[in-house]
Backbone as a printed PyTorch tensor [residue, N CA C, xyz], in Angstrom:
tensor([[[ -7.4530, -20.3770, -13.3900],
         [ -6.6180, -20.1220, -14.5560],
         [ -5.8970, -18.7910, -14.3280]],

        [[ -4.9450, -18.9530, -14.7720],
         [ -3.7730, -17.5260, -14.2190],
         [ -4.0800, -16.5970, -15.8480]],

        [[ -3.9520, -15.4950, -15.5540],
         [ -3.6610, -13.9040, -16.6310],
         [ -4.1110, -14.4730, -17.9150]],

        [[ -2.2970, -14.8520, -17.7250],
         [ -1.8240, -15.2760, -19.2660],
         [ -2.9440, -15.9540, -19.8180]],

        [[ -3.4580, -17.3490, -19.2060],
         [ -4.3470, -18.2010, -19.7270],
         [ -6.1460, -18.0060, -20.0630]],

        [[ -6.3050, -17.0590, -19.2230],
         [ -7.2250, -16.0580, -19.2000],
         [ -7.5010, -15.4070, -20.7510]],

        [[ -6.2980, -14.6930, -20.8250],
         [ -6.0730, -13.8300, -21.8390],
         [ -6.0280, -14.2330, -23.1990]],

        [[ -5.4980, -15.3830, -23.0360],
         [ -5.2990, -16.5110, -24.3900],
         [ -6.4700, -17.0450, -24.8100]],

        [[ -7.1860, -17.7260, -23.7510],
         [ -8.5660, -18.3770, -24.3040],
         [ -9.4660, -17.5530, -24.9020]],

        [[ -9.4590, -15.8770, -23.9750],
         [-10.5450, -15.1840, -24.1840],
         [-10.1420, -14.4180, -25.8460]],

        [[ -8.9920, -14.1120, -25.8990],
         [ -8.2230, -13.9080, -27.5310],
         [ -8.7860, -15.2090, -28.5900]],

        [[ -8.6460, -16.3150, -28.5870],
         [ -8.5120, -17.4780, -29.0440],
         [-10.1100, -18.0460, -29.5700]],

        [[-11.0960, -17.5200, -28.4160],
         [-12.2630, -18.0020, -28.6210],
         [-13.0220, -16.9540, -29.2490]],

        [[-12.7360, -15.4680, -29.6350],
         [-12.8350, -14.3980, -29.7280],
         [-12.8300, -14.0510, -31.5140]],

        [[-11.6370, -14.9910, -31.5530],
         [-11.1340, -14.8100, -32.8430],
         [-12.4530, -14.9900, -34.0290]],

        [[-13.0490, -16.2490, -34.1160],
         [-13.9060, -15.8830, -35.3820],
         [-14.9980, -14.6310, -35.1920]],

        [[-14.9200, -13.9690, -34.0870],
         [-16.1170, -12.9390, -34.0890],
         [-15.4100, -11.6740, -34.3640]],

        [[-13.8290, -12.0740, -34.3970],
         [-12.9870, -10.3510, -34.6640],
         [-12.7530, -10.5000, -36.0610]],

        [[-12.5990, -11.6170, -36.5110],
         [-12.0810, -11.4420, -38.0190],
         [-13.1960, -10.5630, -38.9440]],

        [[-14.8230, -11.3630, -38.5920],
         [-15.8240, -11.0540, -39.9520],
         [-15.5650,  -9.5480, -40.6490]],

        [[-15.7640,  -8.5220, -39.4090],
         [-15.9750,  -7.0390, -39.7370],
         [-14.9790,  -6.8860, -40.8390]],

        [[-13.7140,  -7.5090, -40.3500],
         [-12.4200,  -6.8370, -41.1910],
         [-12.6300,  -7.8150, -42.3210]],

        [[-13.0530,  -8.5320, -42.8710],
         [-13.0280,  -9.6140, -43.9270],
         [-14.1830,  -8.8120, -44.7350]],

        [[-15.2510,  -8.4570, -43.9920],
         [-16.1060,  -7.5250, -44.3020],
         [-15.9900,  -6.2480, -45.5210]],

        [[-14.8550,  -5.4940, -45.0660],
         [-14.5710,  -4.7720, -44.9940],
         [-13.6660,  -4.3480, -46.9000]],

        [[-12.7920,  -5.5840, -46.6270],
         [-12.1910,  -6.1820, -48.0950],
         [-13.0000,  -6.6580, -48.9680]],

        [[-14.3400,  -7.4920, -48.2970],
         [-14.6380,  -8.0370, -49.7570],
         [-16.5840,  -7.3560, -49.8310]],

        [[-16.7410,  -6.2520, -49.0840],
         [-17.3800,  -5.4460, -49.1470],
         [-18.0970,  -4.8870, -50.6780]],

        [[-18.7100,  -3.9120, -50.5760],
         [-19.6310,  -3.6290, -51.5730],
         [-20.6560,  -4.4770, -52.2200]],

        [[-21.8730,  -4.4700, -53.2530],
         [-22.2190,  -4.6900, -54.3480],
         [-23.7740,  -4.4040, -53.3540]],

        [[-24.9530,  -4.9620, -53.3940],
         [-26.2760,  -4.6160, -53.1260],
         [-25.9900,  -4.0820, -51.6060]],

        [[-26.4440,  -3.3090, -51.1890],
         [-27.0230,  -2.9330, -49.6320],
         [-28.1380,  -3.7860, -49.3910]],

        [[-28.1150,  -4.1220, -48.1010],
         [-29.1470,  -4.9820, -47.1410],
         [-30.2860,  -4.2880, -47.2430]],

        [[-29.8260,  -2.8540, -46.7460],
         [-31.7520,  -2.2140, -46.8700],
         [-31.9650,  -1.8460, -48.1880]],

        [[-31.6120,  -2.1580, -48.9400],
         [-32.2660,  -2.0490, -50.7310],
         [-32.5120,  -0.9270, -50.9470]],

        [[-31.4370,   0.2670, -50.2570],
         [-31.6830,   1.9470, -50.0020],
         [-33.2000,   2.5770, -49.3830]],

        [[-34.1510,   1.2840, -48.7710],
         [-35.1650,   1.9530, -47.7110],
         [-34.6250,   2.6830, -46.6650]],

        [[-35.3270,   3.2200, -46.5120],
         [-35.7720,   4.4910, -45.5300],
         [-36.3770,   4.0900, -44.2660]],

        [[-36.5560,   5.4520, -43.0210],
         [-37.3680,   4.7560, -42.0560],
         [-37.5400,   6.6810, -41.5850]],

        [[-37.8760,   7.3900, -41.8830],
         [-37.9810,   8.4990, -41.3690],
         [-37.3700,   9.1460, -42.2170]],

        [[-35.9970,   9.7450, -42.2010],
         [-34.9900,  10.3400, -43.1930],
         [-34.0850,  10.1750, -43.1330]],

        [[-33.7990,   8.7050, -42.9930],
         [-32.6380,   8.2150, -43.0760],
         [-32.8610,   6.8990, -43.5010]],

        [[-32.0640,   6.2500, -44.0520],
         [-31.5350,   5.0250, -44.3810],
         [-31.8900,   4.1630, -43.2950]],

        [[-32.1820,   3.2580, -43.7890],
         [-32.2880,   1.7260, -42.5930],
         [-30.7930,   1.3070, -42.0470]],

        [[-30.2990,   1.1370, -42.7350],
         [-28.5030,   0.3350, -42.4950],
         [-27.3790,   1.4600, -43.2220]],

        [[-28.2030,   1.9530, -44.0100],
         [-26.8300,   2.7940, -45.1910],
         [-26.1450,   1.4190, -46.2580]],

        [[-25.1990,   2.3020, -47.2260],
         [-24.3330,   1.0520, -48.2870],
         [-23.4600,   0.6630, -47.8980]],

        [[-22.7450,   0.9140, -46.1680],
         [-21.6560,   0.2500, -45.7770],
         [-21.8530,  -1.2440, -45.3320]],

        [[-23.0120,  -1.5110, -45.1810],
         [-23.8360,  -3.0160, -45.2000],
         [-24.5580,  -3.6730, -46.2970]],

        [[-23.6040,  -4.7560, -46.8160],
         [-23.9830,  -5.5140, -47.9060],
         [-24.1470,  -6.6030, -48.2410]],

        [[-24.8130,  -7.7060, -48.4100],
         [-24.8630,  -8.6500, -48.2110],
         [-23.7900,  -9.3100, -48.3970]],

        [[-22.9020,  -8.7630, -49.6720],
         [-21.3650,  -9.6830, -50.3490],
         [-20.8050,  -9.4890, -48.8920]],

        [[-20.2940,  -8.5740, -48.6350],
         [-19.8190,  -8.1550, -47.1190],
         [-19.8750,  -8.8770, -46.2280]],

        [[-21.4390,  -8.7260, -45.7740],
         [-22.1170,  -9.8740, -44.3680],
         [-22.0720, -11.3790, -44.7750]],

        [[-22.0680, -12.0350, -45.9500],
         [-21.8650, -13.7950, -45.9020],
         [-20.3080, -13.5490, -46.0650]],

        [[-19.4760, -13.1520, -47.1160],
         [-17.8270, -12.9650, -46.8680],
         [-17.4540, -12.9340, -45.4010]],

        [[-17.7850, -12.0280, -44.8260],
         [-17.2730, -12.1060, -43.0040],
         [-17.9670, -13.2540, -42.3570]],

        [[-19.2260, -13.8230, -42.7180],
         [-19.4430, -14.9870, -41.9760],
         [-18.7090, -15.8080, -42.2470]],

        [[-18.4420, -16.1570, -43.6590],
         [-17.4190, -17.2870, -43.8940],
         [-16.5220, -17.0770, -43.0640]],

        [[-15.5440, -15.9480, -43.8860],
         [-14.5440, -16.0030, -43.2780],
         [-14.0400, -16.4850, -41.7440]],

        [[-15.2270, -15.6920, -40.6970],
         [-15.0440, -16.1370, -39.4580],
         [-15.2990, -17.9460, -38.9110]],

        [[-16.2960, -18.4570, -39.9890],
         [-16.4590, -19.6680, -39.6880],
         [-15.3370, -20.5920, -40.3380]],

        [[-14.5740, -20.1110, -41.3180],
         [-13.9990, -21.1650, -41.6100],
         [-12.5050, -20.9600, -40.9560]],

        [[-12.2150, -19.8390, -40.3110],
         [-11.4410, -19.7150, -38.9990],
         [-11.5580, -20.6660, -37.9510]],

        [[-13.0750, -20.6210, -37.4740],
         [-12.8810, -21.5130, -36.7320],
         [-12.9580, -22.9280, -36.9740]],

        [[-12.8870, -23.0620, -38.0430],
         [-12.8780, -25.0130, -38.5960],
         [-11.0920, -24.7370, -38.3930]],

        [[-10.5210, -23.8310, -38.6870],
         [ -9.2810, -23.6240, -38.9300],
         [ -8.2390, -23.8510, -37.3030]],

        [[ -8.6630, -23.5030, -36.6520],
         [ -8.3390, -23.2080, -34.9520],
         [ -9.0360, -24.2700, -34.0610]],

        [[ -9.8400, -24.9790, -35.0630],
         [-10.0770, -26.5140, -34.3830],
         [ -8.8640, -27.3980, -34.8270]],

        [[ -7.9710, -27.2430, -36.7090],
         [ -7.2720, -28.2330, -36.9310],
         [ -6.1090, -28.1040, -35.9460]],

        [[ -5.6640, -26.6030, -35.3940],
         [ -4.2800, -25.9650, -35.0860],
         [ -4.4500, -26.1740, -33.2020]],

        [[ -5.4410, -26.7830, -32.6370],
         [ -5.5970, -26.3880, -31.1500],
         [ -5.0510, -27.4400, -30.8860]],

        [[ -4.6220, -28.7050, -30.9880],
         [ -3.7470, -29.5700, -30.2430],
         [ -2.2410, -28.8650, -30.0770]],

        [[ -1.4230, -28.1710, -31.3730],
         [ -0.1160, -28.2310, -31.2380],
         [ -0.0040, -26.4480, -30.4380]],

        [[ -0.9900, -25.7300, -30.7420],
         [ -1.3360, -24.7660, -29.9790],
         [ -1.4300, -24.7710, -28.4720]],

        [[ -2.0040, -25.5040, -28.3640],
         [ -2.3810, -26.0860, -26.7370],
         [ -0.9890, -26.1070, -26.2300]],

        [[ -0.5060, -27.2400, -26.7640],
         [  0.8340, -27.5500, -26.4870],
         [  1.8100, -26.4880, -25.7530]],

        [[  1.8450, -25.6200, -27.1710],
         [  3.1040, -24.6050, -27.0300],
         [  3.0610, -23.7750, -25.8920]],

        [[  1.4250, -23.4690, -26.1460],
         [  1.1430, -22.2790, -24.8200],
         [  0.9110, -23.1030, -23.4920]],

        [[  0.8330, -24.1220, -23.5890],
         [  0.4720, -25.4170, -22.0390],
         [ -0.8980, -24.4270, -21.2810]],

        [[ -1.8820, -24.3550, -22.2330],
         [ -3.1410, -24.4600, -22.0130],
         [ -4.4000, -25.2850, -22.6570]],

        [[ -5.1810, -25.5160, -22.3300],
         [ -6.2770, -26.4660, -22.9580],
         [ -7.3240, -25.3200, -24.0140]],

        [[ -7.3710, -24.8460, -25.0410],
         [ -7.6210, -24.0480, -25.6780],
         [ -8.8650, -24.7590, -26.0530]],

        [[-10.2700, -24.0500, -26.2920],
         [-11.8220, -24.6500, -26.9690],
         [-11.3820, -24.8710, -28.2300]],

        [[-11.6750, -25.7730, -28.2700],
         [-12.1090, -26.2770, -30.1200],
         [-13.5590, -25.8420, -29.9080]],

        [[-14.3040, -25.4620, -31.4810],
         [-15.9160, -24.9390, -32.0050],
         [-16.3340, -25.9900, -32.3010]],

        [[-17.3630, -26.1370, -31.6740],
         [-18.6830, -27.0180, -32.3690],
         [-19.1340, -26.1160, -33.4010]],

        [[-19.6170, -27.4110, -34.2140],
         [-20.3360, -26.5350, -35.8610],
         [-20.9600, -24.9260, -35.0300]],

        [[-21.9510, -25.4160, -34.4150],
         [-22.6490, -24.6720, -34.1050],
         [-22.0870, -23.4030, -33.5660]],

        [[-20.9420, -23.5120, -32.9240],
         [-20.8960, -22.3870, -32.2540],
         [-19.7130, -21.7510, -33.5970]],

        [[-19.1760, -22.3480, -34.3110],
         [-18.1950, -21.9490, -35.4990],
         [-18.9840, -20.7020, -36.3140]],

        [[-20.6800, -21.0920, -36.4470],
         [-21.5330, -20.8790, -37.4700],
         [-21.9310, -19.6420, -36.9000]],

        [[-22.2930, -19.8630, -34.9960],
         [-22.9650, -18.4560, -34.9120],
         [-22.0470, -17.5430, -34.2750]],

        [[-20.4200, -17.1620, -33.9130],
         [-20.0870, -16.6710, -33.2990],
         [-19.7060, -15.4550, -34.5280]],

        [[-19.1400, -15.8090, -35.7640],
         [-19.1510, -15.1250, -36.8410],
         [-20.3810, -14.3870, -37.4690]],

        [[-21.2840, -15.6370, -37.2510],
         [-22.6540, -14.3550, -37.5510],
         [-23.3510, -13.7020, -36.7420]],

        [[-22.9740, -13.6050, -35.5660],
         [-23.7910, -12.9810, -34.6910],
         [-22.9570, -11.5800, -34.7240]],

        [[-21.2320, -11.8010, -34.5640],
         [-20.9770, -10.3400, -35.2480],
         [-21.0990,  -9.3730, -35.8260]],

        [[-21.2940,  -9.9040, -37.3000],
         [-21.8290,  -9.3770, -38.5580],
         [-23.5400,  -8.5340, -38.1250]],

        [[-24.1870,  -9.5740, -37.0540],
         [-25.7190,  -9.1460, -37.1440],
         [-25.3010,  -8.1010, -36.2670]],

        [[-24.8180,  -7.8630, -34.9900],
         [-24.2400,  -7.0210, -33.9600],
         [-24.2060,  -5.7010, -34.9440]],

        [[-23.2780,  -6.1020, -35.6840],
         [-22.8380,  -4.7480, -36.3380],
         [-23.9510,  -3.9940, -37.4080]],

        [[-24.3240,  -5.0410, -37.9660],
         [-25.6650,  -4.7900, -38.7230],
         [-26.8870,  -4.3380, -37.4300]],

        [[-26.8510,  -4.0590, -36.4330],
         [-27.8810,  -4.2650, -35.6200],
         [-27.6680,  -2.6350, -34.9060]],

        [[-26.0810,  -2.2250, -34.7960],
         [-25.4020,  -0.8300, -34.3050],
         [-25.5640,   0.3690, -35.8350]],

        [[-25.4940,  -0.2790, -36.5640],
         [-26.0790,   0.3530, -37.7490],
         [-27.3030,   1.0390, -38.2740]],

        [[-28.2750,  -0.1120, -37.7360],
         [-29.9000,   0.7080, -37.8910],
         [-29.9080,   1.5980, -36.2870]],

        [[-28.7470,   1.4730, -34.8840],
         [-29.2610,   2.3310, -34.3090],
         [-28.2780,   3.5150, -34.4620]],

        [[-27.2360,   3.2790, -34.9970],
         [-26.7310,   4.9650, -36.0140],
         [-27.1510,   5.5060, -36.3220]],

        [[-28.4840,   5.0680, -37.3520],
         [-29.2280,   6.5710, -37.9980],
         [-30.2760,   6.3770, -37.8160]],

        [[-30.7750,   5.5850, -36.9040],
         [-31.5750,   6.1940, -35.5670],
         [-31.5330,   7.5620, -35.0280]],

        [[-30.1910,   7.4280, -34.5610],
         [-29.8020,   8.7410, -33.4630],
         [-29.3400,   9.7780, -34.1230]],

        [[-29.4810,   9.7160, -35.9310],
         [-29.0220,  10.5670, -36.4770],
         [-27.9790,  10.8130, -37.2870]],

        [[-26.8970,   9.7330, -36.9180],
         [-25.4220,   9.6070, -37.2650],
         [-25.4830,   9.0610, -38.5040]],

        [[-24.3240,   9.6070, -39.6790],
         [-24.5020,   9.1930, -40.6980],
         [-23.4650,   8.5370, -40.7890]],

        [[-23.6780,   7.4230, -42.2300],
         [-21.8820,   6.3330, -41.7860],
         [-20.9580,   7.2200, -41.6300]],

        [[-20.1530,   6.0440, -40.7510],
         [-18.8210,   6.4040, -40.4150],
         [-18.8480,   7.1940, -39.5060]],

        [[-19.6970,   8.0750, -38.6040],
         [-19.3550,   8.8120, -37.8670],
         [-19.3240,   8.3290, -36.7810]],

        [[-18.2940,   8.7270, -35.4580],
         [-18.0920,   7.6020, -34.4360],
         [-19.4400,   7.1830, -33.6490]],

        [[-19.4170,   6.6470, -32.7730],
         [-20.7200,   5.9980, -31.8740],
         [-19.8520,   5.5330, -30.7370]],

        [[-19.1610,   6.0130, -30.1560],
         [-18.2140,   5.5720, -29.0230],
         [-19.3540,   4.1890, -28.1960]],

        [[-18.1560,   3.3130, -27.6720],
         [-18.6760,   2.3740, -26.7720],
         [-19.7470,   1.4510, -27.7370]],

        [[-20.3910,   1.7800, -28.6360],
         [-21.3480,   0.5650, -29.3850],
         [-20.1580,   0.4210, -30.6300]],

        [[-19.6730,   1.4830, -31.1990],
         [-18.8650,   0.9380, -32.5480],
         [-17.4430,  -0.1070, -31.6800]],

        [[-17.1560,  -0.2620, -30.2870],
         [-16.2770,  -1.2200, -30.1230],
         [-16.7980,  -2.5190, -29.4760]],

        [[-18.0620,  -2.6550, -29.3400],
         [-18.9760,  -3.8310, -28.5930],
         [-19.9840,  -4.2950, -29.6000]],

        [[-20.6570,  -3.5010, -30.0790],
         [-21.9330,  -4.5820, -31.2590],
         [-21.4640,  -5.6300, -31.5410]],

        [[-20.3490,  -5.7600, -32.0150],
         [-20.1250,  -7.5040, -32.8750],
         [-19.8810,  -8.2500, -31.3250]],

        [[-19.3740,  -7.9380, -30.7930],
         [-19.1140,  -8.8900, -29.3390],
         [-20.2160,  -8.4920, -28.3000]],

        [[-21.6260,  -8.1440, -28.5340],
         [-22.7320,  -8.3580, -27.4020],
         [-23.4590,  -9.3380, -28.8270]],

        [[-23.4840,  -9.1250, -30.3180],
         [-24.1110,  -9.8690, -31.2660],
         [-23.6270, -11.4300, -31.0540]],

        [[-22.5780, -11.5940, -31.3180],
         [-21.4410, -12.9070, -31.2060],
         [-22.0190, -13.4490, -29.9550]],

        [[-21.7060, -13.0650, -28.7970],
         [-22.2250, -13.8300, -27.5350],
         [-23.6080, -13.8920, -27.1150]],

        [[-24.2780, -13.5340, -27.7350],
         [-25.4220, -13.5830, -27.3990],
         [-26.3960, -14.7110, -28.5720]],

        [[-25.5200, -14.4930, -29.8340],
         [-26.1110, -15.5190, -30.5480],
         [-24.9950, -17.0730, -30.1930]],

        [[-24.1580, -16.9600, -30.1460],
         [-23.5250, -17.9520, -29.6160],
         [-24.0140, -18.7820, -28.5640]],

        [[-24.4420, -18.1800, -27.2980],
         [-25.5670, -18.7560, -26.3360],
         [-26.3950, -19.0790, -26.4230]],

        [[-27.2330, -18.6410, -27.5020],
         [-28.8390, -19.4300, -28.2710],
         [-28.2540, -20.6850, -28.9690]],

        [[-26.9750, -20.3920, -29.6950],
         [-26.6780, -22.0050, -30.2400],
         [-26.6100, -22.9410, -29.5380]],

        [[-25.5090, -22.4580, -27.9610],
         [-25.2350, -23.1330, -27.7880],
         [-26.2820, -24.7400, -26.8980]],

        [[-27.5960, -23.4470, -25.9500],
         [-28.3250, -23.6170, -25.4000],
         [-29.3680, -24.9410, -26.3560]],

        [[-29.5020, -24.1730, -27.7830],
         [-30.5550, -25.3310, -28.5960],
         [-29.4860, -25.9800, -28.8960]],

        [[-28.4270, -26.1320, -28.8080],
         [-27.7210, -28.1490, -29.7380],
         [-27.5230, -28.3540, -28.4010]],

        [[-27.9510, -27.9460, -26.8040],
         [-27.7040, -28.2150, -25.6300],
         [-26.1070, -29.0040, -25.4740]],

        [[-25.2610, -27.9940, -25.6750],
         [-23.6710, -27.7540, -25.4610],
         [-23.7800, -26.8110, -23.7030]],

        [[-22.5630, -27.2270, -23.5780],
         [-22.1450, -26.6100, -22.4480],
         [-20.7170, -25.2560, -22.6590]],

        [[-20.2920, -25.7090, -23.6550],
         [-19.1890, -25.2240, -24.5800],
         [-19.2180, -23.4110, -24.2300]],

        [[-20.6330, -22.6420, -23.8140],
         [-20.1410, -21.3580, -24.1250],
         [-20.1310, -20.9680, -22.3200]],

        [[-20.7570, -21.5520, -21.4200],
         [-20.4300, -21.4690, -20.0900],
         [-19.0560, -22.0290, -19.6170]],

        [[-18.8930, -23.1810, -20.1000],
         [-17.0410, -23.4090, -20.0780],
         [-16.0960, -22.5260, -20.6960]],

        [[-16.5040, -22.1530, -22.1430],
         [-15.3020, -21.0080, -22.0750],
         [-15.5550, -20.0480, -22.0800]],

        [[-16.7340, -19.5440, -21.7940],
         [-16.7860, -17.5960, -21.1530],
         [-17.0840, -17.8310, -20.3540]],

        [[-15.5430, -17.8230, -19.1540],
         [-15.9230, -18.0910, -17.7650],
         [-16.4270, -16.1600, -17.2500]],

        [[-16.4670, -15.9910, -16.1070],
         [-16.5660, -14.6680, -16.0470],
         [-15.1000, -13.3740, -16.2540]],

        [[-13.5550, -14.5150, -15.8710],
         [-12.5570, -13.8320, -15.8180],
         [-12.5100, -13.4570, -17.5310]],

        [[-12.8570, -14.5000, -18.3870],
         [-12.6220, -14.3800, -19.7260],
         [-13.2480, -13.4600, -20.1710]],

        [[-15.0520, -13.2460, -20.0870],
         [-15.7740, -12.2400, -20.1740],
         [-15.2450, -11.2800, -20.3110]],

        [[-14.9900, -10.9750, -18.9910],
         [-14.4730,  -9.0850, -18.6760],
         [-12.8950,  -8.7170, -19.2230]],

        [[-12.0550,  -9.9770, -19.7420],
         [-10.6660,  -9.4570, -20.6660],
         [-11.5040,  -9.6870, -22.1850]],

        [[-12.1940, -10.3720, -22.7500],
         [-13.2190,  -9.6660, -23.9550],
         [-13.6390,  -8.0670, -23.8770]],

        [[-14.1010,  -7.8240, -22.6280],
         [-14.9380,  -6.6230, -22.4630],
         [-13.5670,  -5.5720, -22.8690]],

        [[-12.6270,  -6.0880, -22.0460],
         [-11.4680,  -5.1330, -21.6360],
         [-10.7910,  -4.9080, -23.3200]],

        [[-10.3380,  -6.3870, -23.9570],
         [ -9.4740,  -5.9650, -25.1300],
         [-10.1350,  -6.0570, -26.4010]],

        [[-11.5300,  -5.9770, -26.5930],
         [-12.0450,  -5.8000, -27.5280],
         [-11.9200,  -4.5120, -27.9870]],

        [[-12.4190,  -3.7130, -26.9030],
         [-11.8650,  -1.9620, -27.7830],
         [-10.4840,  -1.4570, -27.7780]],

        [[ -9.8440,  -1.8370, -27.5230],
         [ -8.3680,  -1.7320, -27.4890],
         [ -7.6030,  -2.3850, -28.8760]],

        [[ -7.9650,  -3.3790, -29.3080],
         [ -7.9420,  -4.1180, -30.4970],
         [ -8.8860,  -3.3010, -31.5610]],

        [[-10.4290,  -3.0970, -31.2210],
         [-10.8820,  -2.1500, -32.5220],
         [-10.2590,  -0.6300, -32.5490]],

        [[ -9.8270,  -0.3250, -31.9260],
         [ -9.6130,   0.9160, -32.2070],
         [ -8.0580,   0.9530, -33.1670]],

        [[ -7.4880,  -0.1680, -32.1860],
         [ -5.7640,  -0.4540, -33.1370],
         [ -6.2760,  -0.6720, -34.5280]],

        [[ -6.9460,  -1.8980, -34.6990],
         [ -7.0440,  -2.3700, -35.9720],
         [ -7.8780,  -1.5290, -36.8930]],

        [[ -8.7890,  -0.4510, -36.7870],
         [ -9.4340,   0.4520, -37.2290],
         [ -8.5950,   1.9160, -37.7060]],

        [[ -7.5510,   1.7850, -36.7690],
         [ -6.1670,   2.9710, -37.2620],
         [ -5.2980,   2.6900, -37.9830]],

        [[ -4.9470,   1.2550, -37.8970],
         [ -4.1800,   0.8240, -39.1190],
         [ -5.0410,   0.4720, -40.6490]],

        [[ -6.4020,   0.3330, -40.2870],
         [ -7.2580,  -0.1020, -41.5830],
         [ -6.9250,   1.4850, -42.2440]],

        [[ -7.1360,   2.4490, -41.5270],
         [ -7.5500,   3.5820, -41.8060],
         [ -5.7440,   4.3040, -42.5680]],

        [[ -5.1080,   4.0470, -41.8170],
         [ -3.8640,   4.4120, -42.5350],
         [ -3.2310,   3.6700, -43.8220]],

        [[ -3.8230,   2.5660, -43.8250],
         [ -3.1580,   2.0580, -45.1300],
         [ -4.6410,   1.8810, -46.4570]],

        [[ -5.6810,   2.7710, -45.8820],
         [ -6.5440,   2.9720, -46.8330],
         [ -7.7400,   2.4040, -46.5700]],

        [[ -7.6850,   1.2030, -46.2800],
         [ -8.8410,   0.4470, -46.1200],
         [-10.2460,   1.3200, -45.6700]],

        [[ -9.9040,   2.2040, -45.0620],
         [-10.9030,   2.7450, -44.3880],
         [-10.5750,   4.3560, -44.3140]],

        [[-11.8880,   4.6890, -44.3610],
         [-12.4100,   6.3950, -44.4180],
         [-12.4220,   7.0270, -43.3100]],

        [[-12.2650,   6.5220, -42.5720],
         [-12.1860,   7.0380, -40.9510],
         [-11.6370,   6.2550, -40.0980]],

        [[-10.5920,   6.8260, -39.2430],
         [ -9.8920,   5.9130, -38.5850],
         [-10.9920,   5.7070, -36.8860]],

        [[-11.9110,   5.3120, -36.7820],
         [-12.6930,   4.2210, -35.7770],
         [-13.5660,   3.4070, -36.5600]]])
């Protein structure tokens, strides 16, 4: 597969695990996950993790990908590549494995001390995409699909690796300039 096509699938298959955070993000607030527990002197997760938050971004990302299953024939087309359609399964966990990713870079934030929002270089642009692929591969492995070795070939992998932080950091500067957000990473 040449660049372009590379680049497209790995964008394309990517998509319900980039949307949750930012869907997150909008329909955010009301209970915190850690119910304001503690673990030393700090917070477990903090109130930037909430449950309204974490099922809102799962949806959202899953019903993306019911969405990019109806649109991948005329898609295919235009771009003259063979683009993945989602199995339930992988629709269900590529969005929540994000959400857990990020929920997962969170308890090791104030771990190390960091209080929200403060940067965490290299984990605040990878948690949702080592969460996403890694729960994605347990799906895919138990409904015994082949679906996540066909489309995370290794070229696709490493343009994930490559434009995932390049994309959070864009989309985290524009969240941040038009308000959405308290800190631009």
């Amino acid at each position: 597969m040449e660049l372009f096509g590379v680049v497209v699938t790995a964008f394309w298959a990517m998509l319900p695990a980039y949307i949750p955070n930012n869907a997150a993000v909008l329909a955010g607030g009301g209970r915190p996950i850690d119910g304001g527990r503690t673990m030393g002197d700090s917070r477990l997760l903090g109130d930037g993790k909430t449950w309204r938050g974490t099922l809102v971004g799962w949806l959202a990302g899953a019903a993306l990908a019911v969405g990019l299953n109806a649109l991948e024939p005329g898609v295919s087309d235009a771009v003259g590549i063979a683009l993945p359609t989602f199995p339930l399964a992988i629709a269900l966990a590529l969005p929540l494995g994000a959400m857990l990713g990020d929920i997962g870079a969170s308890f090791l934030k104030r771990r190390s001390g960091r209080e929200r929002g403060a940067p965490f270089p290299g984990v605040d642009q990878l948690d949702f995409v080592v969460g996403s692929l890694l729960l994605a591969s347990i799906a895919d492995f138990a409904a015994s699909l082949s679906w996540f070795a066909d489309t995370f070939t290794a070229p696709v992998l490493a343009v994930v690796l490559l434009m995932t932080p390049m994309l959070h950091v864009s989309t985290n500067a524009l969240a941040y300039a038009v308000g959405l957000k308290d800190e631009p990473w």
